[in-house]
PDB file with one MODEL, atoms N, CA, C and O in Angstrom:
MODEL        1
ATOM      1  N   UNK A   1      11.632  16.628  -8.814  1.00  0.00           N
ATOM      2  CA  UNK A   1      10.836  15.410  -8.724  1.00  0.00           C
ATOM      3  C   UNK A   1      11.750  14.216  -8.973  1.00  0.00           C
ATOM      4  O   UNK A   1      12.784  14.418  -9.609  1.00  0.00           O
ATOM      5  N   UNK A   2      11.515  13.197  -8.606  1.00  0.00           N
ATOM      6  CA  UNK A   2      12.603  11.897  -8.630  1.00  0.00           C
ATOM      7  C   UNK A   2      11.641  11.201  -8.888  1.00  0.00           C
ATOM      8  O   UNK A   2      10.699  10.644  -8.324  1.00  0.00           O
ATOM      9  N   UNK A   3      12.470  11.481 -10.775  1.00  0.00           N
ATOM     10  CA  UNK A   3      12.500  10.556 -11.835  1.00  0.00           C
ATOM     11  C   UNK A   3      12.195   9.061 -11.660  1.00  0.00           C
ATOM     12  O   UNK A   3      11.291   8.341 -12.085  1.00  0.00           O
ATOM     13  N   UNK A   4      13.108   8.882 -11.000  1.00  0.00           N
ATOM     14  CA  UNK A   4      12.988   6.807 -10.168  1.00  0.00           C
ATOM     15  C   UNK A   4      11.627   6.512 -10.148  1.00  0.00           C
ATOM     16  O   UNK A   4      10.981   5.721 -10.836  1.00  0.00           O
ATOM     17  N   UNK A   5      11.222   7.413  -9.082  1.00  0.00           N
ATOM     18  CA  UNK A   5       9.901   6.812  -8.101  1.00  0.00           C
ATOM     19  C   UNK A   5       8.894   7.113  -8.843  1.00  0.00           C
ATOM     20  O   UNK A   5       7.831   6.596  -8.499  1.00  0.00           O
ATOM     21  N   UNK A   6       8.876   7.854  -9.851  1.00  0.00           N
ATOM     22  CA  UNK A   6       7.947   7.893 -10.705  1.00  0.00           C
ATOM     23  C   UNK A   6       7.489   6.496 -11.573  1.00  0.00           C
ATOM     24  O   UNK A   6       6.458   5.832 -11.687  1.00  0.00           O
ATOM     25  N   UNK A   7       8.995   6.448 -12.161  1.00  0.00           N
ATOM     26  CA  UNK A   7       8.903   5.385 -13.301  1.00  0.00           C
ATOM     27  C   UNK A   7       9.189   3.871 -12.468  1.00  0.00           C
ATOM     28  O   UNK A   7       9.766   3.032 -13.159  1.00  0.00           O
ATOM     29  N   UNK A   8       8.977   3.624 -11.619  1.00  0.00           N
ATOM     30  CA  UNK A   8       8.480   2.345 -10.651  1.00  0.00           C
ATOM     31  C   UNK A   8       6.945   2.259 -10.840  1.00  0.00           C
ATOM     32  O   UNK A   8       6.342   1.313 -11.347  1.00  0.00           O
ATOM     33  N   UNK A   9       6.290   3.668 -10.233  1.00  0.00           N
ATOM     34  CA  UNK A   9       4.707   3.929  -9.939  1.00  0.00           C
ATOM     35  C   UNK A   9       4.357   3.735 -11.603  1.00  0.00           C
ATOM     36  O   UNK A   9       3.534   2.885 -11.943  1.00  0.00           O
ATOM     37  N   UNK A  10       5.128   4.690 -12.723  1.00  0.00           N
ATOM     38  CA  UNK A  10       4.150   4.505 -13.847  1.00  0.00           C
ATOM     39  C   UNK A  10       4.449   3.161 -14.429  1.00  0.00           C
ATOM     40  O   UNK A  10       3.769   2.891 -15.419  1.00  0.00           O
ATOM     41  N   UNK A  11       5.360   2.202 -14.021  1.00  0.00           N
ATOM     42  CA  UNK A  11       5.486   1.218 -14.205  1.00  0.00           C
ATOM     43  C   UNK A  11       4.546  -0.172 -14.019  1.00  0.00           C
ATOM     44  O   UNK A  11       4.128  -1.002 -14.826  1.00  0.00           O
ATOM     45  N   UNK A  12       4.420  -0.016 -12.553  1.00  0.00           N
ATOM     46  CA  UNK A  12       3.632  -0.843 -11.744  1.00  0.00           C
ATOM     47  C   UNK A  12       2.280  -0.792 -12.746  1.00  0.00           C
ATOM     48  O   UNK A  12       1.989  -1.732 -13.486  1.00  0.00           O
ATOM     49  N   UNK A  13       1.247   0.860 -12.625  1.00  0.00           N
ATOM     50  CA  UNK A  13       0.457   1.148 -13.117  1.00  0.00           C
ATOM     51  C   UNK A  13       0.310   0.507 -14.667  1.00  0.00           C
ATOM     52  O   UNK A  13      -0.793  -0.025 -14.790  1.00  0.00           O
ATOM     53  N   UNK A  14       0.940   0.442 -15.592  1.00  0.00           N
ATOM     54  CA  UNK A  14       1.211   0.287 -16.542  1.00  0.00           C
ATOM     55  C   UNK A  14       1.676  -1.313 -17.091  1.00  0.00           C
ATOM     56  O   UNK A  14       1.875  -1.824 -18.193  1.00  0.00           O
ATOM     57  N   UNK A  15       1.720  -1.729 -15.802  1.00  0.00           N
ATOM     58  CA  UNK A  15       1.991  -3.369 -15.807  1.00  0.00           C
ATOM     59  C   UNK A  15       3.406  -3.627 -16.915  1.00  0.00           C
ATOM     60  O   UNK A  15       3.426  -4.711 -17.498  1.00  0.00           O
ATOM     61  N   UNK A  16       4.696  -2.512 -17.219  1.00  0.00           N
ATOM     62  CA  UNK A  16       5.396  -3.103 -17.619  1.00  0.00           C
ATOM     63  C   UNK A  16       6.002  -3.088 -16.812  1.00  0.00           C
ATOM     64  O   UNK A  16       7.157  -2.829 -17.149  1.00  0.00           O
ATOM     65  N   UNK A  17       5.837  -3.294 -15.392  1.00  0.00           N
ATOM     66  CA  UNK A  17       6.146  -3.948 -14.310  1.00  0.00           C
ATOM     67  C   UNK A  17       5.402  -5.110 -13.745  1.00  0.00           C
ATOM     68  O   UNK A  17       4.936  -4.821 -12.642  1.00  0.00           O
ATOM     69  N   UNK A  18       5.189  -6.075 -14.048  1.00  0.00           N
ATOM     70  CA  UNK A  18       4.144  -6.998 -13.682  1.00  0.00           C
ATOM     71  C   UNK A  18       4.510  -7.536 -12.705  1.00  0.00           C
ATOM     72  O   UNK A  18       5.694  -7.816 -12.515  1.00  0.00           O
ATOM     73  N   UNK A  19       3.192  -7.894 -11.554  1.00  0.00           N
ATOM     74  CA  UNK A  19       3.206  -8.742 -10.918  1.00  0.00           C
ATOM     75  C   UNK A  19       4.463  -9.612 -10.628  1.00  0.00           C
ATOM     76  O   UNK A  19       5.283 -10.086 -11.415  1.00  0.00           O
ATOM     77  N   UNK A  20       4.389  -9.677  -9.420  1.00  0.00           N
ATOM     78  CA  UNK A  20       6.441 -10.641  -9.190  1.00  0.00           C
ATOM     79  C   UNK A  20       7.688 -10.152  -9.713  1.00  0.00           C
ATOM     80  O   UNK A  20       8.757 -10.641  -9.348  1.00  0.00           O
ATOM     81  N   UNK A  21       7.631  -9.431 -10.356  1.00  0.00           N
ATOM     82  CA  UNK A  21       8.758  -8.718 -10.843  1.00  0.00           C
ATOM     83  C   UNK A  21       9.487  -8.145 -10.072  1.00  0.00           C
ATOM     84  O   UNK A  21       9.008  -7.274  -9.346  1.00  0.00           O
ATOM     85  N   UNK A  22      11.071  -8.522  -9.999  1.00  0.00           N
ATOM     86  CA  UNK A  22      11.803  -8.083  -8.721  1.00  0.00           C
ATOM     87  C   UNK A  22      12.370  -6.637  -9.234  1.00  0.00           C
ATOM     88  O   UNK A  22      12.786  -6.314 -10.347  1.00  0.00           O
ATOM     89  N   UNK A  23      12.226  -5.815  -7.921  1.00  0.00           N
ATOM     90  CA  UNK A  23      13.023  -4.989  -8.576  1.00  0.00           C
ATOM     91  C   UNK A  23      14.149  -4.597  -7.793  1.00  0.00           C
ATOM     92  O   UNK A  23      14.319  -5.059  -6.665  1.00  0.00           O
ATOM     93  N   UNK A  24      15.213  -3.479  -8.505  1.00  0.00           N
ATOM     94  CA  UNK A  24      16.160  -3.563  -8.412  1.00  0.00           C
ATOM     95  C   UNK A  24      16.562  -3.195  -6.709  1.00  0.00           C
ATOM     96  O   UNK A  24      15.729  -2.909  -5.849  1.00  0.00           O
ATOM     97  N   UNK A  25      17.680  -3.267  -6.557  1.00  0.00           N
ATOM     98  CA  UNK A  25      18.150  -3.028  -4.823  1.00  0.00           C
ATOM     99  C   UNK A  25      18.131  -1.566  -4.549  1.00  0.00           C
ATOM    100  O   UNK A  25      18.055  -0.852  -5.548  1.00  0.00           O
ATOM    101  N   UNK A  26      18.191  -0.924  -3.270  1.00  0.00           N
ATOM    102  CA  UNK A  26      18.376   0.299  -3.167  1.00  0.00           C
ATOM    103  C   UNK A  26      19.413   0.385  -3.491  1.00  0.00           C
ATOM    104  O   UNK A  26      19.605   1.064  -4.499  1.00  0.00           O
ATOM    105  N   UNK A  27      20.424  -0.156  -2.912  1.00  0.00           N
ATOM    106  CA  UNK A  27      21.930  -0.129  -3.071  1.00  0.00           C
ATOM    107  C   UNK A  27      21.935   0.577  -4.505  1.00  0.00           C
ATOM    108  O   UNK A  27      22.310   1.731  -4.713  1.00  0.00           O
ATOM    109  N   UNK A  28      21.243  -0.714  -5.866  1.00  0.00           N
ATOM    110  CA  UNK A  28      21.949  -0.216  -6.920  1.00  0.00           C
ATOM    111  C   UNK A  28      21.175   1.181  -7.563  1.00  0.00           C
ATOM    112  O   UNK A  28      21.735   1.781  -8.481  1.00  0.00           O
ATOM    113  N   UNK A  29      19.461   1.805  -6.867  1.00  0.00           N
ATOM    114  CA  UNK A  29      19.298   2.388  -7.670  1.00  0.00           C
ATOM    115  C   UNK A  29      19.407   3.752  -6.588  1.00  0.00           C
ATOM    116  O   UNK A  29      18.474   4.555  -6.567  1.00  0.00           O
ATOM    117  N   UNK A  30      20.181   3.877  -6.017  1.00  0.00           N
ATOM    118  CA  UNK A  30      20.454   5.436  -5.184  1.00  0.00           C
ATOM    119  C   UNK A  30      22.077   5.344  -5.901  1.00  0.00           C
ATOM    120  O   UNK A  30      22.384   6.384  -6.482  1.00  0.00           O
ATOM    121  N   UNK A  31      23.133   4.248  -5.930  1.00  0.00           N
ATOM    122  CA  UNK A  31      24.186   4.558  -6.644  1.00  0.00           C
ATOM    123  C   UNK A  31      24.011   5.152  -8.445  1.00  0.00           C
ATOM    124  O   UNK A  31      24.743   5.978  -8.990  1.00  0.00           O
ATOM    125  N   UNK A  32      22.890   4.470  -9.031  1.00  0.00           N
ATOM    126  CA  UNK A  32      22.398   4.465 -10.596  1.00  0.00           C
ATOM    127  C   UNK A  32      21.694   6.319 -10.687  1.00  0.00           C
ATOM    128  O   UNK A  32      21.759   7.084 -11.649  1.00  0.00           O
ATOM    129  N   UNK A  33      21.099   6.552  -9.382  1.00  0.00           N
ATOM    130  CA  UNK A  33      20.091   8.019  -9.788  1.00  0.00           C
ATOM    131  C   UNK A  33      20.921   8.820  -8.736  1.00  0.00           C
ATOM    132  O   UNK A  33      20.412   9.940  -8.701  1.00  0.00           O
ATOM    133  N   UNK A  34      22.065   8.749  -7.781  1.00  0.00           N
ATOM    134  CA  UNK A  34      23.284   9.268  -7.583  1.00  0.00           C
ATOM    135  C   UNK A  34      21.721  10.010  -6.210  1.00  0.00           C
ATOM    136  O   UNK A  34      21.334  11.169  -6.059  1.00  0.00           O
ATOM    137  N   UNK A  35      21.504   9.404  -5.881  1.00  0.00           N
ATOM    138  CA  UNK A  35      20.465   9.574  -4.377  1.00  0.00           C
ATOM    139  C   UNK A  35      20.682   8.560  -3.226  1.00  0.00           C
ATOM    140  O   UNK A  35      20.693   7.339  -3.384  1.00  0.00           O
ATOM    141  N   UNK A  36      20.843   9.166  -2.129  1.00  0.00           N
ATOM    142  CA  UNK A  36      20.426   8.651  -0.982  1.00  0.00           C
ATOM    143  C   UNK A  36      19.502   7.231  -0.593  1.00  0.00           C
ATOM    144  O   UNK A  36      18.286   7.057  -0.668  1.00  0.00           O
ATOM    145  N   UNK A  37      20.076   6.746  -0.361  1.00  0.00           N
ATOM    146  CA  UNK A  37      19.710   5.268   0.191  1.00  0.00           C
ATOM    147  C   UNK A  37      18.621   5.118   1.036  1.00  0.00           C
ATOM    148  O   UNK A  37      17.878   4.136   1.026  1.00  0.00           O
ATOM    149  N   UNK A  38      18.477   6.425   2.033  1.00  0.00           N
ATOM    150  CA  UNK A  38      17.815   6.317   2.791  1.00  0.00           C
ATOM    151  C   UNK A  38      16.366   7.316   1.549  1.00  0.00           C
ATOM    152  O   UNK A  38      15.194   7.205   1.908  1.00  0.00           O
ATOM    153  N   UNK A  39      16.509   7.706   0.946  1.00  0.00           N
ATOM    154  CA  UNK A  39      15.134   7.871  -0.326  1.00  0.00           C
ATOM    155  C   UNK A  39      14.802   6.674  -0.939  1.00  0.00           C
ATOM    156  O   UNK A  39      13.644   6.587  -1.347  1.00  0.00           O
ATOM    157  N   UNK A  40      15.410   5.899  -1.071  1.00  0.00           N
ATOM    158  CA  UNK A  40      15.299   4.752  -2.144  1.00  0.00           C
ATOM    159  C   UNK A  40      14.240   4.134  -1.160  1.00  0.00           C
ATOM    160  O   UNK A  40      13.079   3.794  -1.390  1.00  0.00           O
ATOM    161  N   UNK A  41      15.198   4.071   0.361  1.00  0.00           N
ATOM    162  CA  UNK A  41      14.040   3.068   0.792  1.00  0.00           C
ATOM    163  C   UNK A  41      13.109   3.629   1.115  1.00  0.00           C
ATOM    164  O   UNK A  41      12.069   3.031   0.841  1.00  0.00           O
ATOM    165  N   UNK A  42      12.968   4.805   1.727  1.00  0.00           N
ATOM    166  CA  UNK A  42      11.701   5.705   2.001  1.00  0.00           C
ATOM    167  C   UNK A  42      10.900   5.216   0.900  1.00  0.00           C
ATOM    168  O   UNK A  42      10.409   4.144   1.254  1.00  0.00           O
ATOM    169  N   UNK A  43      10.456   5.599  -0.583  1.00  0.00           N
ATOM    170  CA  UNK A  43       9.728   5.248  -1.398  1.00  0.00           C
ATOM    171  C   UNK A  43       9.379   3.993  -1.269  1.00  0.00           C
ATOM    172  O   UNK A  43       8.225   3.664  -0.997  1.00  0.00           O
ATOM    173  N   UNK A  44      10.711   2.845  -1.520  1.00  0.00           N
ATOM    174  CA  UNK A  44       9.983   1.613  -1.049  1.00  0.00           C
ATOM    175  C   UNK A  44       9.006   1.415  -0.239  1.00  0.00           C
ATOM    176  O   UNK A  44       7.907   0.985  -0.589  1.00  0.00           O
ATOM    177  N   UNK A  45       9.317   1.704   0.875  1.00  0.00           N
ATOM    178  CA  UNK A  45       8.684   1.622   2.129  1.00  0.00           C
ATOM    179  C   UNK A  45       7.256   2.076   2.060  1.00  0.00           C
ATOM    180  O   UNK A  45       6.360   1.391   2.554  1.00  0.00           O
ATOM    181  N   UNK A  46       7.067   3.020   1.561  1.00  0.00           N
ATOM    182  CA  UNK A  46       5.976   3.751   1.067  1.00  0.00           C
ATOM    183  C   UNK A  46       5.389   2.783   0.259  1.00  0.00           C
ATOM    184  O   UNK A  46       4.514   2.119   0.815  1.00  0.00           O
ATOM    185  N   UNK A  47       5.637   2.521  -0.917  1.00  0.00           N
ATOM    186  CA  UNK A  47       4.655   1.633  -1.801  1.00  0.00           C
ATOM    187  C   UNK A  47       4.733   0.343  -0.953  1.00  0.00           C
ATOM    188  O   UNK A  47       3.595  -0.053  -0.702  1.00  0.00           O
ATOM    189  N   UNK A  48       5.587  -0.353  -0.489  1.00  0.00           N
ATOM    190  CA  UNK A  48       5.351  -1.646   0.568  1.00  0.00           C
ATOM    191  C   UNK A  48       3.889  -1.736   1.364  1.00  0.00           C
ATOM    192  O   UNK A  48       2.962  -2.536   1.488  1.00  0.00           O
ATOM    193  N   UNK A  49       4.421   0.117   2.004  1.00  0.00           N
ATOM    194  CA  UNK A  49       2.971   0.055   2.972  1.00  0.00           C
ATOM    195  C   UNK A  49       1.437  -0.100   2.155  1.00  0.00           C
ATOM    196  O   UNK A  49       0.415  -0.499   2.713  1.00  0.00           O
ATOM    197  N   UNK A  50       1.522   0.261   0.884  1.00  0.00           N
ATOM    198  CA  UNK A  50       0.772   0.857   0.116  1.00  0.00           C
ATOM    199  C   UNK A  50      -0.109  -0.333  -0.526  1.00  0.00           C
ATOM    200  O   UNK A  50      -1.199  -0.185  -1.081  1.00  0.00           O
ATOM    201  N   UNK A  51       0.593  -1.548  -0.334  1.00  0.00           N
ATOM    202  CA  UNK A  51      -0.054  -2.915  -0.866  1.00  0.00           C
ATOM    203  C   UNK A  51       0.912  -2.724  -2.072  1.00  0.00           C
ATOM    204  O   UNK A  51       0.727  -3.716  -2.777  1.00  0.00           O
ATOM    205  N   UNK A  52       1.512  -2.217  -2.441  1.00  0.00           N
ATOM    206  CA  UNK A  52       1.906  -1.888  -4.175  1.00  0.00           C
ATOM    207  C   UNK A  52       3.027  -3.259  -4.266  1.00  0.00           C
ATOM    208  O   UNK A  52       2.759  -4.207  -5.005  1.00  0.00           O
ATOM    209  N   UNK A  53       4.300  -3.233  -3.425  1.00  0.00           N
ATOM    210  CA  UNK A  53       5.418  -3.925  -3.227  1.00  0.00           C
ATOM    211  C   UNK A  53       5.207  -4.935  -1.972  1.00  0.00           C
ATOM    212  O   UNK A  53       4.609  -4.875  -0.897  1.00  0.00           O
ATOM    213  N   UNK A  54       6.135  -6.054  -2.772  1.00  0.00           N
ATOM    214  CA  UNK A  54       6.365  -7.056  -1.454  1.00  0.00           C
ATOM    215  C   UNK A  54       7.507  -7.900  -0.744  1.00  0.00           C
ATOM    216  O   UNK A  54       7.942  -9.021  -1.008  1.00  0.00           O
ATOM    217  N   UNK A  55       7.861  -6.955   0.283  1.00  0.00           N
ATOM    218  CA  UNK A  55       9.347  -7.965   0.467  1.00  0.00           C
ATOM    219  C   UNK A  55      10.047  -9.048   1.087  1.00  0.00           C
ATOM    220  O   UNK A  55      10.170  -9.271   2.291  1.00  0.00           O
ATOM    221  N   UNK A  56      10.564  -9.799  -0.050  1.00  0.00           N
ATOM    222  CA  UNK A  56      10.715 -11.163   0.081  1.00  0.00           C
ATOM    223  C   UNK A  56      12.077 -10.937   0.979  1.00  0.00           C
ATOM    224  O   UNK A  56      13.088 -10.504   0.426  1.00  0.00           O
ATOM    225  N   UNK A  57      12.067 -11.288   2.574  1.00  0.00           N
ATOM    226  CA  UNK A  57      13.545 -11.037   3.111  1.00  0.00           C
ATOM    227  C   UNK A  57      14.396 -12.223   2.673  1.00  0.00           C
ATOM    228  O   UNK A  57      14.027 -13.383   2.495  1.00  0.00           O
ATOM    229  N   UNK A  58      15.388 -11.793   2.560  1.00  0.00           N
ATOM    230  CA  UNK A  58      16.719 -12.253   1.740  1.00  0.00           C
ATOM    231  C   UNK A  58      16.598 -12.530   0.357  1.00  0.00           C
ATOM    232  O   UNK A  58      17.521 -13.070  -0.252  1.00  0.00           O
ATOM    233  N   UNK A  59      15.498 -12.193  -0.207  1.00  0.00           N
ATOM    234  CA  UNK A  59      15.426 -12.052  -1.883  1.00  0.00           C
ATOM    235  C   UNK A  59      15.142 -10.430  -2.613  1.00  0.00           C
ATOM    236  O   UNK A  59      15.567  -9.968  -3.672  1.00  0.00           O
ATOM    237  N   UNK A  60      14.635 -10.088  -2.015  1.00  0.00           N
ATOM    238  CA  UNK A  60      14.508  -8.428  -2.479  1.00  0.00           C
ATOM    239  C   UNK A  60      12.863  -7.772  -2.594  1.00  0.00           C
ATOM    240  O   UNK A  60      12.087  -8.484  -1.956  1.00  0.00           O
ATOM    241  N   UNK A  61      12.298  -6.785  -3.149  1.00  0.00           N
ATOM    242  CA  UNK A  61      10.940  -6.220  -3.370  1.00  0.00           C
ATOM    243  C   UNK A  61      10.614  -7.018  -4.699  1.00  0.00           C
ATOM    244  O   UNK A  61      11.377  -7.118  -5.660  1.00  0.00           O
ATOM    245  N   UNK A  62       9.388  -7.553  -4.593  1.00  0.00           N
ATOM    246  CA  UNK A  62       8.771  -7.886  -5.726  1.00  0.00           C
ATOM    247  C   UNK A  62       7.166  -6.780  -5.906  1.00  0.00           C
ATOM    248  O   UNK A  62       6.438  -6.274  -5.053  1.00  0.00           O
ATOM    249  N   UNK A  63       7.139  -6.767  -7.108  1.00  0.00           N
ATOM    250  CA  UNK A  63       5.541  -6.136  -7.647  1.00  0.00           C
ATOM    251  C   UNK A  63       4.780  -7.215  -7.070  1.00  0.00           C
ATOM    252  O   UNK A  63       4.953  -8.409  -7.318  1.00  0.00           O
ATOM    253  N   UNK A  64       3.826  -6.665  -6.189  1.00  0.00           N
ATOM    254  CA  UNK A  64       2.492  -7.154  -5.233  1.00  0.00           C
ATOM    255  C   UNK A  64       1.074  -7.137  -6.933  1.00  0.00           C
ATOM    256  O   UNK A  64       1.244  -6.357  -7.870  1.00  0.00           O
ATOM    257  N   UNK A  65       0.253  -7.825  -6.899  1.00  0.00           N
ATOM    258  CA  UNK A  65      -0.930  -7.996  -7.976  1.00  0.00           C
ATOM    259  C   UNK A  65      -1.358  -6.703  -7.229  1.00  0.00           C
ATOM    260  O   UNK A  65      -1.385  -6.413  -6.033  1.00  0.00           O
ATOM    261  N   UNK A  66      -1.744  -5.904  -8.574  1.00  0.00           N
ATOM    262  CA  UNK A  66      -2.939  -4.462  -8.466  1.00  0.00           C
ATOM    263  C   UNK A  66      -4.018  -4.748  -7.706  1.00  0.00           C
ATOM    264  O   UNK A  66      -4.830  -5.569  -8.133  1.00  0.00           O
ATOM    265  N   UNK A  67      -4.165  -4.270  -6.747  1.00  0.00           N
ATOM    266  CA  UNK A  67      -5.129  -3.785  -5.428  1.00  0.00           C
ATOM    267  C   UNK A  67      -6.400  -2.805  -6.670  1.00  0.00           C
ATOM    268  O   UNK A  67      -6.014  -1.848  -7.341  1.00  0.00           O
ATOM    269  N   UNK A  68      -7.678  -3.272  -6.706  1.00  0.00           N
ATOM    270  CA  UNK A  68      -8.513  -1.597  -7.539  1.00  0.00           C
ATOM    271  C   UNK A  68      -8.139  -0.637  -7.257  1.00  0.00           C
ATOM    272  O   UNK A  68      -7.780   0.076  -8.194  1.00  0.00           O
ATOM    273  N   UNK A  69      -8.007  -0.057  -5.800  1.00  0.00           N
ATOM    274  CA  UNK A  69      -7.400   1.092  -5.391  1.00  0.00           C
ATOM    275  C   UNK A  69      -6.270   1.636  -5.862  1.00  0.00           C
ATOM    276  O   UNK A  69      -6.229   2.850  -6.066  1.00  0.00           O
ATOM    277  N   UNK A  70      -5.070   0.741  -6.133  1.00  0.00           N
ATOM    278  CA  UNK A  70      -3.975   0.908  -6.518  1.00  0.00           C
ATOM    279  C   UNK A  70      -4.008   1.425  -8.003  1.00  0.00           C
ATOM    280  O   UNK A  70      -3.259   2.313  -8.410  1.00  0.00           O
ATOM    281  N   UNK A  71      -5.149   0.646  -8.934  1.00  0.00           N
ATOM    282  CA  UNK A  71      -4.957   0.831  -9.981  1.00  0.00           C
ATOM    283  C   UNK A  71      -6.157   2.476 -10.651  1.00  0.00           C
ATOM    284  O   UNK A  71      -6.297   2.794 -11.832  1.00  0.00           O
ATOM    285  N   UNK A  72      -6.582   2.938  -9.848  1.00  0.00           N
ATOM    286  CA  UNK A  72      -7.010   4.206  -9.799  1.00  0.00           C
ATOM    287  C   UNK A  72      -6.447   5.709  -9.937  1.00  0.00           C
ATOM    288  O   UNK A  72      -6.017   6.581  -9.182  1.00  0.00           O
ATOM    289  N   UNK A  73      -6.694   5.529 -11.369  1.00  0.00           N
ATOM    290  CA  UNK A  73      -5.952   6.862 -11.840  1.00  0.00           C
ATOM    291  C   UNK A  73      -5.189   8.080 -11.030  1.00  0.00           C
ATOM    292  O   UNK A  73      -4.000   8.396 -11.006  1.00  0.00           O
ATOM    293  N   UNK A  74      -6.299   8.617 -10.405  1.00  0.00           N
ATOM    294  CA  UNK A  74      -5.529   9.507  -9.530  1.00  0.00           C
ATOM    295  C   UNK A  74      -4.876   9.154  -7.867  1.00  0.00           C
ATOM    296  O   UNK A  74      -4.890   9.938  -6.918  1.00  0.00           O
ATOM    297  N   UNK A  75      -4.462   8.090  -7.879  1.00  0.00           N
ATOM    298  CA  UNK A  75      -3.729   7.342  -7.049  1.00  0.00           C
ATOM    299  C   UNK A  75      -2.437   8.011  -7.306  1.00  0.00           C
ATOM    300  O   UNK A  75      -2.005   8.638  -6.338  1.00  0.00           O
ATOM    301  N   UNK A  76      -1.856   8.026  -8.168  1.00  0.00           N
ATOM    302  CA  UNK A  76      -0.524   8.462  -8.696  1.00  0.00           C
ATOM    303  C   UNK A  76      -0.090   9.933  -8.312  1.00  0.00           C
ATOM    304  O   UNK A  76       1.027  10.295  -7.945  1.00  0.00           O
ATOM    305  N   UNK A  77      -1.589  10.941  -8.535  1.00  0.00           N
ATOM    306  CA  UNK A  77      -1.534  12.150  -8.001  1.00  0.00           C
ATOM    307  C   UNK A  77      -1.632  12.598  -6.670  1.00  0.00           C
ATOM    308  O   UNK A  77      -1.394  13.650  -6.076  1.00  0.00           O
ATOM    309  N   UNK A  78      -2.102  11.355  -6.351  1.00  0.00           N
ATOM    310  CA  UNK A  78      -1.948  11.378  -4.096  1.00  0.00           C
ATOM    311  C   UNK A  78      -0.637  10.779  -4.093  1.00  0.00           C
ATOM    312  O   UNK A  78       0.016  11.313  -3.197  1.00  0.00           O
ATOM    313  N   UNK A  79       0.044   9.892  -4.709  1.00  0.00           N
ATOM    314  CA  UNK A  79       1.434   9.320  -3.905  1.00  0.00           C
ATOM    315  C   UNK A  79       2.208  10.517  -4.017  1.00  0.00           C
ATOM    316  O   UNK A  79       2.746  11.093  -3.072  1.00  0.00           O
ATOM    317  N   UNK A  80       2.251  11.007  -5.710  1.00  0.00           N
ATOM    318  CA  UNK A  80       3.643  11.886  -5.680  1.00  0.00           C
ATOM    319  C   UNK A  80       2.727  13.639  -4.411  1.00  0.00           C
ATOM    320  O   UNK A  80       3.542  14.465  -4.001  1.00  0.00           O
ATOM    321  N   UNK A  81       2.025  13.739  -4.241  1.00  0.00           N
ATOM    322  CA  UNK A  81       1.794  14.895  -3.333  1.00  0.00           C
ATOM    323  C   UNK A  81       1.618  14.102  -2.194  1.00  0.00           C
ATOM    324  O   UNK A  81       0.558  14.370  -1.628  1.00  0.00           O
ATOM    325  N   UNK A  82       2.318  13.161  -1.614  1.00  0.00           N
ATOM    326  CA  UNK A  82       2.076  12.466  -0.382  1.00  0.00           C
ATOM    327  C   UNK A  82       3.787  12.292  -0.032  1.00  0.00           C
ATOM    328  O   UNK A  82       4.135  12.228   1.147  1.00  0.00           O
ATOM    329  N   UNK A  83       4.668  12.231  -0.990  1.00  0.00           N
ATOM    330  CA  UNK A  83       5.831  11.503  -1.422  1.00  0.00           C
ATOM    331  C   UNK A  83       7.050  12.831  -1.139  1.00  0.00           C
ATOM    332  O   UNK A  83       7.409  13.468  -2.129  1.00  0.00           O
ATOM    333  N   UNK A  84       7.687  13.216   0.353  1.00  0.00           N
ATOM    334  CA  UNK A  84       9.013  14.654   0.198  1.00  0.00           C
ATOM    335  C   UNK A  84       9.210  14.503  -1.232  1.00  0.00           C
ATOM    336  O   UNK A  84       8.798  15.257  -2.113  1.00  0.00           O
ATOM    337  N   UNK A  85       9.906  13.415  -1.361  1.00  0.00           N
ATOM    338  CA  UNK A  85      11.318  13.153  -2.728  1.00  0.00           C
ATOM    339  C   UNK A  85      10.807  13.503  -3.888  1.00  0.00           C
ATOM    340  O   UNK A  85      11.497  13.731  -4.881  1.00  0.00           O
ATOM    341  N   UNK A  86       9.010  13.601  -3.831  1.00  0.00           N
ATOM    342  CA  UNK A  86       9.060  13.734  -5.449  1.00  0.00           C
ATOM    343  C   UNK A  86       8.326  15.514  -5.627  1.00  0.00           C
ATOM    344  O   UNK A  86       8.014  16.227  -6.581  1.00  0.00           O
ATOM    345  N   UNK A  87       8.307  15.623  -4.378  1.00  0.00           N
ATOM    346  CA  UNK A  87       8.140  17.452  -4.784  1.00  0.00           C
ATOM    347  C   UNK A  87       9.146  18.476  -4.953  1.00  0.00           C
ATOM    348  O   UNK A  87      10.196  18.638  -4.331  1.00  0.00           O
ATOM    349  N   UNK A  88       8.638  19.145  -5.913  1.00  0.00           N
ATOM    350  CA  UNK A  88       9.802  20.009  -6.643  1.00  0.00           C
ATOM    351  C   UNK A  88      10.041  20.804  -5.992  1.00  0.00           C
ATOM    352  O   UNK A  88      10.906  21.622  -6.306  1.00  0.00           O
TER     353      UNK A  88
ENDMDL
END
């Protein structure tokens, strides 16, 4: 399971990711969790589509405001069984 994409999602969820909060580049977090670039953005891409993330071109992904849907408990248990990278 990849650790990362978890702790983005339980982040977001958990709002110690709040709203506007940029987060980090793929670049630095596939070099930081020693993964593929093209996972980093897959996930992105995924929560982007998801309403979750929002990207500012030429500034980076910011945290999008909680959607109800988004903030629905077992939301978390459809991304990671929706998500290759995070099945074991």
């Amino acid at each position: 399971m990849s650790n990362w994409f978890v702790k983005v999602m339980l982040g977001i969820l958990s709002e110690d990711l709040p709203a506007g909060h940029k987060l980090p580049s793929i670049r630095s977090l596939a070099r930081r969790y020693q993964i593929h670039s093209n996972t980093v953005s897959a996930a992105y891409r995924d929560l982007e589509d998801r309403g979750w993330l929002e990207l500012r071109r030429g500034s980076g992904l910011y945290v999008r405001p909680l959607q109800s849907s988004a903030a629905d408990p077992g939301e978390l248990d459809v991304l990671l069984a929706e998500f290759p990278a995070c099945r074991s």
